[in-house]
N, C-alpha and C positions, 0 to 999 in steps of 0.2 A: 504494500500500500504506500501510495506518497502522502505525505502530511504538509500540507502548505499552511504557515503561520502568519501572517499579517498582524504586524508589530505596530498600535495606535499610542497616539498623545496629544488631547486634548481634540478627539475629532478625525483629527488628521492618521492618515498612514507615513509612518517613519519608514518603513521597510516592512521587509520580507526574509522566512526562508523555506526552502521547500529542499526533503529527505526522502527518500528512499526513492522504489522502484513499484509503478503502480502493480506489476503483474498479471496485467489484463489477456497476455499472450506473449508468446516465446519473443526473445529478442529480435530488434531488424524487424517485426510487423506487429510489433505493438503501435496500434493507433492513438490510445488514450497516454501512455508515454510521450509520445511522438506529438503530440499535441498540448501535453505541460511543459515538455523542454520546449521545445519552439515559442511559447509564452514568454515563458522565463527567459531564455536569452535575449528576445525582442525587447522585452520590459529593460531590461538589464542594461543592454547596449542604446538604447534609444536616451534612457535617463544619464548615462555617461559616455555615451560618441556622437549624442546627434544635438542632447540639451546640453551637454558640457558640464552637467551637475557633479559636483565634489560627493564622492557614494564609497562605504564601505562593502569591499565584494570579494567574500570569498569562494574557489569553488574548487570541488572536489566530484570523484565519480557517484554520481544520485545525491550528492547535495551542493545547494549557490544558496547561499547567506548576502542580504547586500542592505544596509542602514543608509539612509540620505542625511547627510548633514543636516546638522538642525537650520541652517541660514540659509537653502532650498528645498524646504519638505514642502511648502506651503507652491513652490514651481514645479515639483512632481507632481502634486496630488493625478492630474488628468489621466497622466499614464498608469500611477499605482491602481486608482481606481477602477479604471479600464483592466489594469489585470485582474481586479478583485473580480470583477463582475464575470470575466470571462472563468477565472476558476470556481466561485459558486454555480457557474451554469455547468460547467463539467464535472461538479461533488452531485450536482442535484442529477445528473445523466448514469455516471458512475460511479457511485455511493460505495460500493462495495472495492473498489481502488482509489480512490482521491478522501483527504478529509480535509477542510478548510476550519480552523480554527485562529482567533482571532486574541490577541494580546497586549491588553495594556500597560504598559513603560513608562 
């Protein structure tokens, strides 16, 4: 199962991190995988290659950790949000591989 966390303060989304492997189907054609990474990286690189936002990101095989500075959380929100909504609509599809859970800091 992957465990996607969304890290809030005061409102806002600070960050994210998402762990494991959903296990929806053998490597190479997992779709529901293949469909949180590609989020994740989008979200990731758009907020630190395309907004230039100062982000802590680490990443490892089945997990990307990434915090926004506190002096652009408030010029993320668009994208974080956009990811939130689109991994709620993927927990609510596959429930039994995705968990979204949500953490105040």
């Amino acid at each position: 199962m992957t465990k996607v966390v969304f890290f809030t303060h005061n409102g806002m989304i600070t960050g994210f991190s998402v762990d494991g492997h959903t296990g929806y189907s053998n490597e190479g054609s997992d779709i529901v995988c293949a469909s949180v990474s590609s989020a994740v990286y989008m979200t990731a690189n758009t907020i630190t290659d395309v907004l230039f936002l100062k982000a802590g990101v680490e990443v490892e095989d089945g997990h990307l950790y990434l915090t926004v500075d506190e002096k652009d959380v408030k010029e993320a929100q668009v994208i974080l949000k956009g990811f939130k909504l689109h991994m709620d609509e993927l927990a609510e599809q596959y429930g039994d591989y995705i968990k979204v859970i949500i953490s105040e800091v």
